[in-house]
N, C-alpha and C positions, 0 to 999 in steps of 0.2 A: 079606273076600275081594276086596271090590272095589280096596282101597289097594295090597293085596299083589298083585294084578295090574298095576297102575297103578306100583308101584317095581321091579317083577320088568320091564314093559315097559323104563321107565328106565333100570336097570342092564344089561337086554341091550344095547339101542341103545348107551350109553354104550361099553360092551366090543367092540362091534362098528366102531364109531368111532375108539377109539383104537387098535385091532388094526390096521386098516387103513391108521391115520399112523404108527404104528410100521414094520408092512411097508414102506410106504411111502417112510417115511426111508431103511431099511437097503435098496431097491431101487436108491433115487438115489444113495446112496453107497458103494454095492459097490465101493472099490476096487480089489479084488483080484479082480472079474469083468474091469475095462477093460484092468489090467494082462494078465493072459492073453489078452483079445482081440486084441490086441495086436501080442501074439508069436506070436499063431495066426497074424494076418495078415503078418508076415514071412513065416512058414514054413510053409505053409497046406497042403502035403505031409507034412510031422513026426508020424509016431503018437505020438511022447510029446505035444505040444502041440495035436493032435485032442484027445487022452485028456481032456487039462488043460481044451480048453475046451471038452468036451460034461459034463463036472461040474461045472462053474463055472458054463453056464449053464440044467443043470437046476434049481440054486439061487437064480440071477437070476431065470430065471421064474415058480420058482416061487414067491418073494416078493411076483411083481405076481399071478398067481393067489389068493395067500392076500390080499393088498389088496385087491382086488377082491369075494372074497368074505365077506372080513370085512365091506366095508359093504354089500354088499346084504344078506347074513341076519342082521347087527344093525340093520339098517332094517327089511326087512319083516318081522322077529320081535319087534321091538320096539313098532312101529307096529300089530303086529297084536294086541297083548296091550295094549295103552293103549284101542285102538279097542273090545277085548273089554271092559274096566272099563269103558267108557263106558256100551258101549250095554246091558251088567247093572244101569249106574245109573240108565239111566232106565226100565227094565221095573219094571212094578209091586210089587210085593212078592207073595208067595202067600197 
């Protein structure tokens, strides 16, 4: 129980780590959010280019959103399931 706690910690953090470089990546290199910001800011009156860039950037943020929360709930779910194998390894036995 204790190792399967102790790799289950592991693999969360892990997933939660690389969830969050992944978002991460694809936040900084949204191309096609800068492009429409862009053209909003020419045309910053335009309902087609409103339209364009209030879903553009509920995608942008929402990318830093999910980075964000990838590594805090694969840190503290990861660190809390590693923390749990611990302190089951040093309680006595019954």
């Amino acid at each position: 129980m204790i190792t399967w706690l102790r790799v289950l910690g592991v693999v969360v953090l892990l997933l939660g780590v690389v969830a969050a470089i992944v978002c991460s990546v694809q936040f900084v290199g949204d191309a096609n959010y800068y492009e429409i910001v862009a053209a909003y800011e020419r045309h910053p009156n335009h309902a087609i280019f409103q339209a364009e860039y209030w879903a553009a950037a509920g995608r942008h943020w929402a990318l830093l959103v999910a980075a964000v929360a990838g590594l805090f709930v694969g840190l503290t779910t990861g660190s809390t399931l590693i923390a749990l194998a611990e302190i089951l390894r040093r309680l006595p036995p019954r």
